[in-house]
C-alpha positions as CSV (number, residue, x, y, z in Angstrom):
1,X,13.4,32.1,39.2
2,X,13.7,31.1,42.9
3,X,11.1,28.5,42.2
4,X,12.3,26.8,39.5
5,X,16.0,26.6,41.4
6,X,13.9,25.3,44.3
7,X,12.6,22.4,41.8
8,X,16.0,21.5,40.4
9,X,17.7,21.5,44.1
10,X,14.4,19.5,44.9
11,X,14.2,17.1,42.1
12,X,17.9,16.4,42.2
13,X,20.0,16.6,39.4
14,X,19.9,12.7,38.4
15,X,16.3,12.3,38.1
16,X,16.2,15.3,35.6
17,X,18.4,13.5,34.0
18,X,16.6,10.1,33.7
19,X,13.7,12.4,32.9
20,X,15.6,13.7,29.9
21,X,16.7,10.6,28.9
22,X,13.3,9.0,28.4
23,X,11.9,12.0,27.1
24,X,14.5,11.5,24.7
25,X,14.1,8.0,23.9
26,X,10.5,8.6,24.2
27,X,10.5,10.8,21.0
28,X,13.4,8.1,19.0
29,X,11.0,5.2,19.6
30,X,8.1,7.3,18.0
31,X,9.7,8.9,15.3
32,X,11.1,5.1,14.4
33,X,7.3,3.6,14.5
34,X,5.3,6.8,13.5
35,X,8.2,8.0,11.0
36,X,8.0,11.3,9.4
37,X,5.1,10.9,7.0
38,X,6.3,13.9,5.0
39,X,8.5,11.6,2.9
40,X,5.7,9.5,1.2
41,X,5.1,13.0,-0.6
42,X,8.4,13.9,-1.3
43,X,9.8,10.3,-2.7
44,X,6.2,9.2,-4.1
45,X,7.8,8.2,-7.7
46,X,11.1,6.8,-6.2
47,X,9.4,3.4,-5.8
48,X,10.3,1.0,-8.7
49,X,8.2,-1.4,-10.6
50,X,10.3,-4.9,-9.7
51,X,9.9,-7.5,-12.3
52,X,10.3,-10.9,-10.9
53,X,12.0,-13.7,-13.2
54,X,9.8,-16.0,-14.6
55,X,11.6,-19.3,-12.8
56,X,11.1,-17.4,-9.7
57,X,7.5,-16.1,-9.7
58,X,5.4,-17.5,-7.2
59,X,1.7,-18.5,-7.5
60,X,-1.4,-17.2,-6.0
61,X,-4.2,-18.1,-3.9
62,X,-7.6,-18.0,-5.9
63,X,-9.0,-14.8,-4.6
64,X,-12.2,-15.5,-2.6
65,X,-13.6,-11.8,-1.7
66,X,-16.5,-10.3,-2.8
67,X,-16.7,-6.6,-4.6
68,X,-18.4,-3.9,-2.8
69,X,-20.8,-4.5,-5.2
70,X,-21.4,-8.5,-4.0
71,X,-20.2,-10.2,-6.8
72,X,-17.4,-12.5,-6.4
73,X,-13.8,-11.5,-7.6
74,X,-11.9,-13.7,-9.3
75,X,-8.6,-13.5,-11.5
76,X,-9.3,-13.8,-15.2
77,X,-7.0,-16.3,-17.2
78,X,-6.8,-14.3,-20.5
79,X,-5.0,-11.1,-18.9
80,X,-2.4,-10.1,-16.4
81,X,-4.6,-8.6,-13.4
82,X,-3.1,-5.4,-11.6
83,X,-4.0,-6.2,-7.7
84,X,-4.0,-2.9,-6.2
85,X,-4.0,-3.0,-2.2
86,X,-5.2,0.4,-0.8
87,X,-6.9,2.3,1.5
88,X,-9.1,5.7,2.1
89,X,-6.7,7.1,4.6
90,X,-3.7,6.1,3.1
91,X,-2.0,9.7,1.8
92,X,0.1,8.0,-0.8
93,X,-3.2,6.1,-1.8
94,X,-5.0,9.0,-2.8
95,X,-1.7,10.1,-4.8
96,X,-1.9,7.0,-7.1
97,X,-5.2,6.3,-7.8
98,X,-5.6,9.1,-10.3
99,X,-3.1,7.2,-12.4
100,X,-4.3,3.5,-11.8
101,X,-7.4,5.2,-13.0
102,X,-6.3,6.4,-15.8
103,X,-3.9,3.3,-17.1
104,X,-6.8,1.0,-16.6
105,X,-8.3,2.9,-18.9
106,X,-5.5,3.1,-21.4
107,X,-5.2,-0.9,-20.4
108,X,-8.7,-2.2,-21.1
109,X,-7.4,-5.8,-21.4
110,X,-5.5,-5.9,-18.2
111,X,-7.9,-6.9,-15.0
112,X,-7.7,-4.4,-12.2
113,X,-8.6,-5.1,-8.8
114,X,-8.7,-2.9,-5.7
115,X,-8.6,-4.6,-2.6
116,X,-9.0,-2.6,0.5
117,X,-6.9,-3.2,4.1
118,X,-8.7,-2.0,7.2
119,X,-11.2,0.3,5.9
120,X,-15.0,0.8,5.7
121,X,-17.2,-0.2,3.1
122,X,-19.0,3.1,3.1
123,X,-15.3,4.9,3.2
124,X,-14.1,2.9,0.4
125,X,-17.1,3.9,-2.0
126,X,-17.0,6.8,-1.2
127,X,-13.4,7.3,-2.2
128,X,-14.3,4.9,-5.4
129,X,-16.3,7.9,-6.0
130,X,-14.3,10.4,-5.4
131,X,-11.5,9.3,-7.7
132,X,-13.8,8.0,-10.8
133,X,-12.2,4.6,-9.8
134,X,-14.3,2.3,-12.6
135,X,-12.3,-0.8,-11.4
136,X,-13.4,-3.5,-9.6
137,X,-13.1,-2.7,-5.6
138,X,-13.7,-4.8,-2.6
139,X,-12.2,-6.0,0.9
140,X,-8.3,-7.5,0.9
141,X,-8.4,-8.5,4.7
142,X,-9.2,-12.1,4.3
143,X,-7.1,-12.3,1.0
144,X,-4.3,-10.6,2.4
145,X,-3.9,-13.5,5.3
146,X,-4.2,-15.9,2.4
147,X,-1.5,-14.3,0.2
148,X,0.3,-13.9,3.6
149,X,2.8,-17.0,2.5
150,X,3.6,-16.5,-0.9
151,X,3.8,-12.2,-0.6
152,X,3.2,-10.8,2.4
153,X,1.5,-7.1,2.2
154,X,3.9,-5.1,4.4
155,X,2.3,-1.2,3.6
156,X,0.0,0.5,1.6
157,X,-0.4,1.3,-1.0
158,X,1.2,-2.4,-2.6
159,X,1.0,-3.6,-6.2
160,X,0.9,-6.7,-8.0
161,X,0.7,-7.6,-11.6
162,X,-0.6,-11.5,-11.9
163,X,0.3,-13.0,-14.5
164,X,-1.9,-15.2,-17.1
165,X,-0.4,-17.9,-14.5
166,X,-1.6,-16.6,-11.8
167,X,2.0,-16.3,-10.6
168,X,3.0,-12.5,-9.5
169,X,5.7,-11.2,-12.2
170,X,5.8,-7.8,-10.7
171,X,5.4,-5.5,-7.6
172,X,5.5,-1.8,-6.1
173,X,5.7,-1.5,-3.0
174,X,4.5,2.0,-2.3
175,X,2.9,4.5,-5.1
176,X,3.5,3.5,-8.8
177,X,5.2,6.3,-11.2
178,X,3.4,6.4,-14.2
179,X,5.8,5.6,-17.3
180,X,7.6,2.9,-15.7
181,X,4.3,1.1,-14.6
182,X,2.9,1.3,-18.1
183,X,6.4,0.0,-19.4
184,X,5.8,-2.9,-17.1
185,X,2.3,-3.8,-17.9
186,X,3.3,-3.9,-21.6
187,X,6.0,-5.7,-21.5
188,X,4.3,-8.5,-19.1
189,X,1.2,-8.0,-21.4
190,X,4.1,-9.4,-24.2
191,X,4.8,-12.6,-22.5
């Protein structure tokens, strides 16, 4: 007890409070940057499918990746194409690919790509494999720079539906819900 009076008479009473103070701002900046990540789990289908207007949608680059397998990707010009930026160690990721899995194959004539952000091919595979992902996969870093000025890519996981165009008519940013993504894709598929 003595001791720790001794510190506090020692330290004086205002640096303890500076040290408080940044301790305290400290743990604000880090809980603004790092965030609790809790949340992605427990508003995972509060993210909306927003359909953009057709006089407003925007066109995009031609994509120039490859697939994990070496083939080049490109958009097809007799579907809409789902564009699906992911990654292995993105938590909400993992949550929605089941169901991009399993609407691409309810969807057959809708293109789906996966494009990764800052991940390994070996991780990515691997994940491919893990989640019976039967839809074309490969590396979004280059494309994402291109895409940069028409729709930036601000998180993971970040959806967009392409239109026969090749003008985006719809994104999610964050995980998809099930119902009202399939309600999208079939009413764009109706255009």
């Amino acid at each position: 007890m003595r001791l720790a009076k001794d510190m506090l008479v020692g330290l004086g009473a205002k640096k303890i409070l500076i040290a408080f103070m940044v301790a305290v701002l400290a743990g604000a900046v880090t809980y603004t940057f790092i965030g609790d990540n809790s949340y992605h789990n427990k508003n995972f289908s509060a993210n909306k499918v927003k359909i953009i207007d057709v006089a407003a949608r925007k066109t995009v680059p031609d994509l120039s990746t490859f697939s994990y397998a070496g083939d080049p990707l490109s958009f097809r010009t007799d579907s809409i194409t789902v564009l699906n930026f992911w990654a292995s160690w993105c938590a909400p990721c993992r949550q929605e690919t089941p169901l991009f899995v399993a609407i691409a194959k309810d969807f057959p004539d809708v293109q789906f790509i996966g494009l990764t952000n800052d991940d390994t091919k070996g991780a990515a595979l691997s994940f491919a494999e893990k989640f019976g992902i039967t839809y074309e996969i490969g590396d979004g870093n280059s494309y994402m720079t291109e895409l940069a000025n028409v729709q930036p890519i601000y998180g993971l996981p970040t959806t967009l539906i392409i239109d026969r165009n090749g003008r985006i008519a719809a994104k999610v940013i964050g995980g998809i819900t099930d119902a009202e993504f399939r309600k999208a894709l079939t009413d764009l598929i109706q255009e």
